[in-house]
N, C-alpha and C positions, 0 to 999 in steps of 0.2 A: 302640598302642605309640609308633608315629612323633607322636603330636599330643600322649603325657605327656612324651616326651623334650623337644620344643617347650616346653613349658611350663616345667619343669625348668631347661632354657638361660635363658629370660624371667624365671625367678625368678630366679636365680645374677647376672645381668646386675645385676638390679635392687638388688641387695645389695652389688654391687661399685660402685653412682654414687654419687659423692662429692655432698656439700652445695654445691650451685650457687646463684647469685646470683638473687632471685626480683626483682630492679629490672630494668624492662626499658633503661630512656636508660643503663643502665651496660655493658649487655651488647654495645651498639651501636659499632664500628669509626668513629671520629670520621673526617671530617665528616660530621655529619649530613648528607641531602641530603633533604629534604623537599618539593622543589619536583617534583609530578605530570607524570606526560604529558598529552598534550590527549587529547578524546576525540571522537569524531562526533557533530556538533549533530546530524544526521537520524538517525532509523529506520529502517531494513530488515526487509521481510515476509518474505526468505526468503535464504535460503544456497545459492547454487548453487558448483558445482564451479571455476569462476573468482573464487568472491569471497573476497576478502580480508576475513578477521576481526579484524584486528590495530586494536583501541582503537576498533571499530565496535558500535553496540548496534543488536538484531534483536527484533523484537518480531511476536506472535501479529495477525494481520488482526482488526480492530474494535477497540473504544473501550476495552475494559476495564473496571479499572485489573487491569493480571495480576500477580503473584509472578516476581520477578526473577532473578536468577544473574547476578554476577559472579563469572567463569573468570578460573584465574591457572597459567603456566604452567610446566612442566617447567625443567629446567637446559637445556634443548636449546633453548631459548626457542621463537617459531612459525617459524622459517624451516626450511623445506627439507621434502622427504618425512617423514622419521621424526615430524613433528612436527603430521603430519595429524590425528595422533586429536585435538587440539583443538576441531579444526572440526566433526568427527563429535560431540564432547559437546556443540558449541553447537546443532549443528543436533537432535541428542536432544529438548534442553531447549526448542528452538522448537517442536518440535512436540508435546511435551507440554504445551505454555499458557503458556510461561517468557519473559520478557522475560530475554534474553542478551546482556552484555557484556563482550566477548574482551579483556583486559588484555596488551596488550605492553609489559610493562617493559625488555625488552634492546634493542630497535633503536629506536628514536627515540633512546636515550643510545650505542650504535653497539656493542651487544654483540653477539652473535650465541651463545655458550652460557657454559658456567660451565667450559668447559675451560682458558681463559688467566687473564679475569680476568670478573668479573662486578659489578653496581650492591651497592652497600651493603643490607642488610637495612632500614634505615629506608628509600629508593624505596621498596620494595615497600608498606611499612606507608603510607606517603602517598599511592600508587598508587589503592589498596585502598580511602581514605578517601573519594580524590578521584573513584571509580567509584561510589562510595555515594549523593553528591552530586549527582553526576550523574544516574543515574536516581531518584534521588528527589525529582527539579527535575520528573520528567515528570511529563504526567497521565493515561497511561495506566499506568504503574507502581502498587502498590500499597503504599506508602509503609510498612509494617507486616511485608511480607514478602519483604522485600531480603536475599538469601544468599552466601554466598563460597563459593567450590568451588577448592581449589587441590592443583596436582600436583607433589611433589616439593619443587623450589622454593619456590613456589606453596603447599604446604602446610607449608612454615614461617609463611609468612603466616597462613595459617588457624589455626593455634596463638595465634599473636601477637595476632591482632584480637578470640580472645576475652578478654581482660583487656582491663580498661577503659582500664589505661598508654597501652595503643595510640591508644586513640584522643584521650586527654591528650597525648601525641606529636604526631602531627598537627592537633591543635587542633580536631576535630570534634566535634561535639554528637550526630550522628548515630551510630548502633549496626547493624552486623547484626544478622537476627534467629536466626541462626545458621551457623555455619562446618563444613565438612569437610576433612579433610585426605587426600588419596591419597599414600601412598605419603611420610607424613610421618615422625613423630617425639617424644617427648616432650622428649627433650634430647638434644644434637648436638656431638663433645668437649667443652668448658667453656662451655657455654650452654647455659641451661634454657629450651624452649622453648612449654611450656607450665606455665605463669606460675599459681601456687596460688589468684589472687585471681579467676579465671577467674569471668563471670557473663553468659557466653550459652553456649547449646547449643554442644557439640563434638563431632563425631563424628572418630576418625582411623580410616584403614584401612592397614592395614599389610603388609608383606610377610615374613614370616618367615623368609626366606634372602636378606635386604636386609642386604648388607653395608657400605653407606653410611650407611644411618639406621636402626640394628638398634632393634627392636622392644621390647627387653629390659626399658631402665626404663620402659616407659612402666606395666604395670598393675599393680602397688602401687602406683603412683603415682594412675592412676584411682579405684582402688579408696579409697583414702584419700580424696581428692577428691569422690568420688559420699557417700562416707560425711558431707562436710560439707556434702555438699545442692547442690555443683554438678551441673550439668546436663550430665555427661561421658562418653562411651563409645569404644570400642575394637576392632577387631574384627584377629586376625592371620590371614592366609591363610596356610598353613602354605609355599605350593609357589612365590607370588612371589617372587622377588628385586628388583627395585630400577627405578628409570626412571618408572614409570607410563604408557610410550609408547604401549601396546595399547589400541585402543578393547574389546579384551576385559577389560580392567577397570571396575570399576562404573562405568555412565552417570551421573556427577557427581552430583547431588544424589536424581533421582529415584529411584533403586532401591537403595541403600545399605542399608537398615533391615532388606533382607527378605534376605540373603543368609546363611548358614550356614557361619562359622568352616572348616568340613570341607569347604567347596565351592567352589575357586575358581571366578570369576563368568567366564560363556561369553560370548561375540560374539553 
């Protein structure tokens, strides 16, 4: 009963979004701001309890070349305790075989969340390009299966990067070879966040009592999308609300696939 009334909401929602702008350079708050943070020339084998993840990439011990992740982060950006579970998904993906790079968009530009004011949406999209670039310079990366894993914030970006606009935006040639979204969105007041001409894998995950980025339009909108042959999915937890700050939500890229709409994901 509780998971047809969810859906019911999700359809009703979807029926009520108005026709949004599928340009993405239109949807962007001028100035553009396209210029990247830096990132760490070296590597790191591992993540301990003092190390700082912030624009650092970690990578598996030997030569490789491994399967990548770039993380992108919450409204809360990485500072302070609440925003530990970053570190907990990168060190996941280190030790699943993942070459990991923690993207801090807020403090190198002197933010600290999205409470007062926060970086324009195109940072993130040049961010995102410039992380791409980055590991795909190395040689132990595996140039073919570079990912994006974004939370909240972070997963508007993961929206954005699958339309090719995005990366027409930042001038890149480069592609992920697929993006997730936690705790994202299909569209967010008057901006459509995932863009029709979408042509990389998308996965979002959603929260169902997320009253910041409600869930609502997104699947007619999948639905219609999957129907033209994009490569798009969806999944709503009926019992989350909003943040994505618990590392008891999905470990970033690698266990997304296998979890079950009726089961929010455990620690």
């Amino acid at each position: 009963m509780q998971l047809r009334r969810l859906w019911a909401a999700l359809a009703l929602g979807a029926a009520l979004m108005p026709a949004l702008a599928q340009d993405l350079r239109t949807q962007l708050a001028p100035p553009l701001d396209l210029k990247p943070v830096a990132f760490a020339s070296e590597a790191k084998e591992s993540i301990g309890m003092f190390t700082d993840v912030a624009n650092a990439v970690f990578k598996p011990a030997g030569e490789g070349p491994f399967p990548a992740v770039v993380l992108m982060h919450t409204c809360g950006g990485l500072k302070g305790a609440p925003n530990a579970h970053m570190k907990q998904h990168a060190q996941t993906l280190l030790a699943a075989g993942h070459v990991v790079l923690v993207v801090d968009s807020f403090g190198p530009r002197g933010f600290d969340n999205c409470a007062a004011r926060m970086p324009g949406t195109s940072t993130g999209i040049a961010d995102a390009y410039a992380a791409l670039a980055h590991l795909a310079a190395r040689p132990f990366v595996d140039k073919a299966r570079i990912y994006q894993a974004g939370y909240s914030w972070g997963a508007f970006m993961s929206a954005f990067l699958a339309s090719p606009q995005s990366a027409r935006l930042a001038g890149s040639d480069l592609r992920f070879a697929a993006t997730v979204a936690h705790y994202g969105s299909c569209a967010i007041n008057e901006s459509v966040l995932v863009l029709k001409d979408i042509d990389r894998p998308l996965l979002l995950l959603m929260g169902g009592r997320d009253g910041e980025v409600p869930p609502a339009p997104c699947f007619p909108l999948l639905e219609e999308l999957k129907a033209a042959g994009s490569r798009c999915n969806g999944t709503c937890f009926p019992r989350p609300r909003t943040a994505g700050t618990s590392p008891a939500w999905p470990r970033a890229a690698t266990c997304t696939t296998r979890r079950s709409p009726r089961t929010p994901p455990r620690a």
